[in-house]
Every structure is written in C-alpha cells, then in structure tokens.
C-alpha positions in Angstrom: 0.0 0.0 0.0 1.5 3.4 -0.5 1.9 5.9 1.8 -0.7 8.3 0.5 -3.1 5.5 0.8 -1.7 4.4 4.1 -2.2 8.4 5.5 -6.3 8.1 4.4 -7.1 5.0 6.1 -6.0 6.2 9.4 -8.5 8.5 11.1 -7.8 11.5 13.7 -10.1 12.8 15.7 -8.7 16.3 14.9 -5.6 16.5 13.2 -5.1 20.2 13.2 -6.3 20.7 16.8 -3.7 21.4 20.2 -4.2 19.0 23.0 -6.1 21.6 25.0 -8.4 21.4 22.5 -9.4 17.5 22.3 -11.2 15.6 24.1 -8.4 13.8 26.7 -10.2 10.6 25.8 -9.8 10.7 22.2 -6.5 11.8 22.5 -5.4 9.0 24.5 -7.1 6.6 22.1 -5.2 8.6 19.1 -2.1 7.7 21.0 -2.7 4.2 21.4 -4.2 3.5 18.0 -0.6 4.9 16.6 1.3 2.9 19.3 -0.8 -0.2 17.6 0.4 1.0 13.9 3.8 1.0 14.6 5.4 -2.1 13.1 6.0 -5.5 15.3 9.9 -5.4 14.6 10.1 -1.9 15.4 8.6 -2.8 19.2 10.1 -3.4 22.3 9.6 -7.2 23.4 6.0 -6.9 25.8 7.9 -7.5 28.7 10.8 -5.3 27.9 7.9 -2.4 27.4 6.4 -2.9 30.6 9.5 -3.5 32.4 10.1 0.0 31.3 7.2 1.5 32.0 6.9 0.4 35.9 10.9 2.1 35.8 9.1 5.3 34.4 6.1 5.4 36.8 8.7 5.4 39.8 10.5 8.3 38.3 10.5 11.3 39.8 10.6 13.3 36.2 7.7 11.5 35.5 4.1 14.1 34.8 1.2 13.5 33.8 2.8 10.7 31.3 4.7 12.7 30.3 8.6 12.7 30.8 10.3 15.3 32.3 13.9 15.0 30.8 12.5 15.1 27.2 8.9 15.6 27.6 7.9 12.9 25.2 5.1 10.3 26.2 6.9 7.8 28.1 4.4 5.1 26.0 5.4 5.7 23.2 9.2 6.4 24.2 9.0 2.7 25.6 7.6 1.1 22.9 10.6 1.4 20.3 13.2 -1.2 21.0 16.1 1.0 20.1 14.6 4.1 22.3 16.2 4.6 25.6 15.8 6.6 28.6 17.1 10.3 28.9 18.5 9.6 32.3 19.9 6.0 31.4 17.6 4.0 33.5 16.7 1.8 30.8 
C-alpha cells in the first residue's frame, strides 16, 4: 500500500487541533491506536515495554505521562526497542 493510501485510512479525531483542545479521551485513544500501527519489529519485546514502564512510573521526572527530561510520552518512548531513557535508566 503506498503511503498516500496508508495516510487516508488512518483516522484523527482532529488532526489540526492542540491537546487543549481534544477531548483527553480521544487523544489518548489517538495515541494508542498509533502505538498499535507501529510495526512489530520496530517494538520493544511486551515485557521489555512494561518493564520499562513500571521504571518510568517510579521516576521522579515523571508528569502527567509525560517525561520530564524530554517531555515525550513515556508510552510511546517505551515502545521502540532501540529508544532509551534520557537519564539511562533503561
């Protein structure tokens, strides 16, 4: 499938909007649904990704998901097997 094709089979609930503006449901839903899209081999093994996350959600630099060093969503950070942590904890 090509990438044109690719980009108008996946649906946003508002691509043009800021985060203040969605609805914090859909948003997380958005985020998930492109964790889901990224491609197996591109993963973190499941328990390398969880394993990762329980290291984040004892972090002190850790708001509201989101990470403090970088300020990425420490989901998504965790999900790509070649990511690593800002502070080296994983």
């Amino acid at each position: 499938m090509e990438e044109e094709q690719i980009r108008e089979t996946i649906k946003y609930s508002c691509r043009k909007c800021l985060l203040r503006e969605m609805d914090k449901n859909a948003y997380m839903e958005n985020l998930y649904a492109y964790i889901d899209r990224i491609e197996e081999d591109s993963k973190a093994d499941k328990a390398v990704y969880e394993d990762r996350l329980a290291v984040c959600k004892e972090c002190k630099y850790l708001n509201e998901g989101l990470c403090g060093a970088c300020g990425c969503f420490v989901e998504l950070r965790a999900v790509i097997a070649v990511n690593r942590c800002p502070y080296e904890k994983w």
